[in-house]
C-alpha positions as CSV (number, residue, x, y, z in Angstrom):
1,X,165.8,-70.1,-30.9
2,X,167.2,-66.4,-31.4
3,X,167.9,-65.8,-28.6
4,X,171.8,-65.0,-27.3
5,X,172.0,-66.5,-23.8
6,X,174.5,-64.6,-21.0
7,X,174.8,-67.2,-18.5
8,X,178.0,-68.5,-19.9
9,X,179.5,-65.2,-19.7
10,X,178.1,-64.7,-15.8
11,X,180.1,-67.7,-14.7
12,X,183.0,-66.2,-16.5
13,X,182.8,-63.2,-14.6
14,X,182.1,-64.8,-11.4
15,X,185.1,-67.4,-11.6
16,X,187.5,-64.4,-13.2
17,X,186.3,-62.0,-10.4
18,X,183.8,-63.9,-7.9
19,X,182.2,-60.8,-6.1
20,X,185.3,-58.8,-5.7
21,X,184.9,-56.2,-3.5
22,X,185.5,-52.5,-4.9
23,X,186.2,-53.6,-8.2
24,X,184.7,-50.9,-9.9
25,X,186.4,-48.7,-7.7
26,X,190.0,-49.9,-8.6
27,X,188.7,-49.8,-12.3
28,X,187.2,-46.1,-12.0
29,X,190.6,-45.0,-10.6
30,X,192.8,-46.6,-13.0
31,X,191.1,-45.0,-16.0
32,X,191.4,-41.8,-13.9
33,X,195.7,-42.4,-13.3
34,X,195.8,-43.1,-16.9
35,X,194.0,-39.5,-17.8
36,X,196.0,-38.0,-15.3
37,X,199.3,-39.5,-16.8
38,X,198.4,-38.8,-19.8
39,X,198.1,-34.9,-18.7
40,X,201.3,-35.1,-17.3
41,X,203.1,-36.7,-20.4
42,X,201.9,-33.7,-22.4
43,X,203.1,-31.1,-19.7
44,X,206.4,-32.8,-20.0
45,X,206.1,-33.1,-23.7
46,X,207.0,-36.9,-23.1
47,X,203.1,-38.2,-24.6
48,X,204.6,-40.8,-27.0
49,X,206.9,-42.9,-24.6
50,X,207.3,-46.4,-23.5
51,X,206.9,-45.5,-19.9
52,X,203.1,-44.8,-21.3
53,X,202.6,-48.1,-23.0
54,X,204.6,-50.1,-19.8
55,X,201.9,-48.4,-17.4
56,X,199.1,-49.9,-19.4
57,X,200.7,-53.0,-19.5
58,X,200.8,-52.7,-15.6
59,X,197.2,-51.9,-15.4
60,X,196.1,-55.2,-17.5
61,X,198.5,-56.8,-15.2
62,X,196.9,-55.6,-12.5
63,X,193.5,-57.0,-13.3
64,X,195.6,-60.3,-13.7
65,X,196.4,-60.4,-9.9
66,X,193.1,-59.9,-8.6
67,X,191.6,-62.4,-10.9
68,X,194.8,-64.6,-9.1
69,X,193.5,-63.5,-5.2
70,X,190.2,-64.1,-6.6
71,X,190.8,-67.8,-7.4
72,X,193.1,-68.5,-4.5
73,X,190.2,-67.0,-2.5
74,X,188.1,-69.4,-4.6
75,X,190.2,-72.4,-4.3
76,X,190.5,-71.9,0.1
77,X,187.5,-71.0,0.7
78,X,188.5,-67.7,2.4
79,X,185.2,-65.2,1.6
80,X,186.8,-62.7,-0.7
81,X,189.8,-61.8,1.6
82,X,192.6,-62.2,-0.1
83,X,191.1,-60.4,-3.4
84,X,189.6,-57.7,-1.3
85,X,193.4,-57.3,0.3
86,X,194.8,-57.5,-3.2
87,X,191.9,-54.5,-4.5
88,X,192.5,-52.0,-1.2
89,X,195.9,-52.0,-1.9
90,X,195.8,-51.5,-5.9
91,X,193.4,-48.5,-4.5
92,X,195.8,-47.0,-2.4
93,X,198.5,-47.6,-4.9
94,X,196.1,-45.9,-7.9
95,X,195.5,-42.8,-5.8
96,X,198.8,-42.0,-4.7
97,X,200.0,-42.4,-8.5
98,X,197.0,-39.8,-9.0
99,X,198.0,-37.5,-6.9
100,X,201.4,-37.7,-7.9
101,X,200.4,-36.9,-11.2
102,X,198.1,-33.7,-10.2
103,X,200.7,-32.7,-8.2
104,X,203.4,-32.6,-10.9
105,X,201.1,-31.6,-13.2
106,X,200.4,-28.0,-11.1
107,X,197.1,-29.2,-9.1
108,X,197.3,-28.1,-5.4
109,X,197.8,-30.9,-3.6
110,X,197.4,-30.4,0.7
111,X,200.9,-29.7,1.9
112,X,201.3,-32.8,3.7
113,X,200.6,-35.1,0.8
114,X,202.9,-33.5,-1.7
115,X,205.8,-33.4,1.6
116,X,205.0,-36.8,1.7
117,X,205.4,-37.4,-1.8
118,X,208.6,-36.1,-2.2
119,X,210.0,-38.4,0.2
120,X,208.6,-41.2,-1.7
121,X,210.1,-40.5,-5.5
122,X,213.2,-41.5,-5.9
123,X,213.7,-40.9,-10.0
124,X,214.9,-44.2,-10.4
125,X,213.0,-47.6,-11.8
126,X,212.6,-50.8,-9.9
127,X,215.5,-52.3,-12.1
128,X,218.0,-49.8,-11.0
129,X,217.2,-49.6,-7.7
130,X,217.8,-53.0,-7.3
131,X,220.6,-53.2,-8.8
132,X,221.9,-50.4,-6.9
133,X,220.9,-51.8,-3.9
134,X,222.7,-55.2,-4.7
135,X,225.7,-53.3,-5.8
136,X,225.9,-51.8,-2.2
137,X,225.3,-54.8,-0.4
138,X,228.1,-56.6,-2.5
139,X,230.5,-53.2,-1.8
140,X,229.5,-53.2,2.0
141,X,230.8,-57.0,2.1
142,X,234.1,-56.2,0.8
């Protein structure tokens, strides 16, 4: 009688992410690649773009997949490995996007990690390099 009770919305969180480990983490540093994004949009006077909204997207779609491991974990019994897989690589994925950002932004970023970072942009979206790279595969057959 007046009183709201939460235990519905525990189970939700506990069937939608079970006791994910680092969670918060991955959540912390995507609000944290969106700020820096966002700083970099404005140094490129680019704020207003699709590729902004598309990278939300991505990040909702994230949270989508490890909800996924979560219940495959769930569903085979496997103790949180597969979702905890799933988050340490969204981390790794988060902070290299972050300091990709800082580093294009004009942050000092240690030598190695920006060298490194050059070898990995490419300019070019997923869609075109794969269409590149089936283009070559068909040219190479020829």
């Amino acid at each position: 009688m007046g009183g709201f009770n939460l235990d519905h919305l525990e189970a939700v969180r506990f069937y939608l992410f079970g006791d994910v480990k680092f969670l918060h983490l991955l959540i912390l540093l995507m609000g944290l690649d969106i700020i820096t994004g966002i700083a970099k949009a404005i140094k490129d006077q680019n704020l207003w773009s699709r590729k902004s909204l598309f990278g939300y997207a991505r990040k909702v779609l994230v949270l989508v997949v490890v909800i996924l491991a979560n219940v495959i974990d769930q569903i085979l019994d496997l103790n949180g490995m597969v979702a905890y897989a799933t988050v340490l690589f969204y981390i790794a994925n988060e902070g290299l996007s972050i300091t990709e950002n800082l580093a294009q932004v004009g942050v000092l970023v240690p030598q190695n990690i920006a060298e490194k970072l050059k070898h990995i942009e490419t300019g070019k979206t997923l869609p075109e390099e794969v269409r590149e790279e089936f283009t070559t595969k068909e040219g190479d057959d020829k």
